[in-house]
LUMVO-675587 format. One record per atom (N, C-alpha, C): residue in three letters; x, y, z. Coordinates in steps of 0.1 Angstrom, whole numbers, plus 2048, in hexadecimal, padded with zeros to 3 digits. Example, Ala and Ser with C-alpha at 12.3 -4.5 7.8 and 13.67 -1.06 7.14 Angstrom:
ALA8847C784EALA87B7D384EALA8847DF84ESER8807EA847SER8897F5847SER88180084F
This chain:
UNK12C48D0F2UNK1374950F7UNK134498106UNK12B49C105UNK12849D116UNK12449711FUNK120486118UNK12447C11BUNK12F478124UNK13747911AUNK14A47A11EUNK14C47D128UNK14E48E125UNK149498132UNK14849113FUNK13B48C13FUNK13948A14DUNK13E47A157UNK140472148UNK14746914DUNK154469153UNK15B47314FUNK169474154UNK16847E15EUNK161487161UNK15D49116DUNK158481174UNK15347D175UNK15047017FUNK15B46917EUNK16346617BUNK17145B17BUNK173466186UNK17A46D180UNK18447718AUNK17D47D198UNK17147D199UNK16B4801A3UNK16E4701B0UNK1694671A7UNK16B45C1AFUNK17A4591B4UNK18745F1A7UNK19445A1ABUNK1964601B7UNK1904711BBUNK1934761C2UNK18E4721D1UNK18446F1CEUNK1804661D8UNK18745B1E3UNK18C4541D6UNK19344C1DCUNK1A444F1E1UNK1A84541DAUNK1B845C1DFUNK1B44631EAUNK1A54691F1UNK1A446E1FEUNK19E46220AUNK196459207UNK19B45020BUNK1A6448213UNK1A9447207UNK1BB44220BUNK1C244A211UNK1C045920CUNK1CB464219UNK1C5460225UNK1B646322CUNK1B545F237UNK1B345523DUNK1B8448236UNK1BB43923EUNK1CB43A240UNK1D143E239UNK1DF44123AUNK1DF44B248UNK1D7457249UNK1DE45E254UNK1DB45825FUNK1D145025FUNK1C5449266UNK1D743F26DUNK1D543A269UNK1E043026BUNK1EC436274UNK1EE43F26BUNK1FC44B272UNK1F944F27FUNK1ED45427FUNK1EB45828DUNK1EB44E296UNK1E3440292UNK1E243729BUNK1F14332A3UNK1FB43029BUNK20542E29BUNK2104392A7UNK2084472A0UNK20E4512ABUNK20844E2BAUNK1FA44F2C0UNK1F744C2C8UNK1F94412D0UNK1FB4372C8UNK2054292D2UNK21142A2D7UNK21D4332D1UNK2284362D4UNK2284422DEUNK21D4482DDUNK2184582ECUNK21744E2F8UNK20F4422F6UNK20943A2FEUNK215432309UNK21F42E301UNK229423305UNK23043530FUNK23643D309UNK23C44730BUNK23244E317UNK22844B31AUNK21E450327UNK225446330UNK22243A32BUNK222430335UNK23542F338UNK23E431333UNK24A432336UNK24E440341UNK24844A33FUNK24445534BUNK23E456353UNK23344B353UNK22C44C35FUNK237443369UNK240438361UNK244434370UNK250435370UNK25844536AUNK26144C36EUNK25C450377UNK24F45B375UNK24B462381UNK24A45D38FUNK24144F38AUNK240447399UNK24A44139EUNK25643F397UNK26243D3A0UNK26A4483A7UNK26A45539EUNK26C4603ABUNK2654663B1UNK25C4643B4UNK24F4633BCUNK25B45B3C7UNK2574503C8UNK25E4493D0UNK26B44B3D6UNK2714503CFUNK27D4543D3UNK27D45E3DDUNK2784673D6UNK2704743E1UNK2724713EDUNK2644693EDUNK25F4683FCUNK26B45F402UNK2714573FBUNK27D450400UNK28545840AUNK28B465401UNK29446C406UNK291475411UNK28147940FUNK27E48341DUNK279485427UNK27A47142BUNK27A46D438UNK27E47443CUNK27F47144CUNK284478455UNK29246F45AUNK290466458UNK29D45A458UNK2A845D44CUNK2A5462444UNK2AA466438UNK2B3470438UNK2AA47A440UNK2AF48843FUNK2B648A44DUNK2B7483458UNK2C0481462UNK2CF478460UNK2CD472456UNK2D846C450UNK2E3473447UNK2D847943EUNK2E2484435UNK2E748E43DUNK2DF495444UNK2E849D44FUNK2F1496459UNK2F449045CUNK2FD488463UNK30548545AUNK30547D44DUNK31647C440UNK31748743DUNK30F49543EUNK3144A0439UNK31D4A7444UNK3204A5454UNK31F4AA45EUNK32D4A645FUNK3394AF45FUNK3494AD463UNK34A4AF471UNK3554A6479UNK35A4AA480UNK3604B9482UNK35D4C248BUNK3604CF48FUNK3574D748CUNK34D4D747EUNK3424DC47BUNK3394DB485UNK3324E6481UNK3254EB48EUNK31A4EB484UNK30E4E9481UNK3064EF47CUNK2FE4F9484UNK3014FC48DUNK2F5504496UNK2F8515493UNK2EF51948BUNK2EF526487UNK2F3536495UNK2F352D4A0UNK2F253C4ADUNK30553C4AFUNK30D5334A6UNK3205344A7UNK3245424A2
């Protein structure tokens, strides 16, 4: 009988074994899977960032910013704050 006993306390110790196993190859996997998609999604922001980066500096030349004031600038208008 206690034989029995301990053979099925060992079955079920080893099943358990193995069903935790298998949960952490499964999450093992899950995560891997999350971390490749962080990875792609880094690299898709890094060169949003670096294209307005560029944009940036694009815009706040000094050639840039003499131009925009000039299309922003109407005939009759003054900008000079001492009118």
């Amino acid at each position: 009988m206690l034989h029995k006993a301990l053979l099925w306390i060992g079955f079920f110790g080893f099943f358990s074994l193995a069903l935790t196993q298998s949960y952490i190859r499964t999450q093992t996997t899950i995560l891997g899977y999350e971390v490749g998609r962080l990875k792609t999604q880094e690299i898709e922001l890094l060169k949003k960032r670096s294209l307005l980066t560029m944009e940036i500096a694009k815009l706040t030349t000094k050639e840039s910013l003499l131009s925009l004031l000039e299309q922003k600038s109407k005939p009759g208008e003054t900008h000079d704050s001492t009118e």
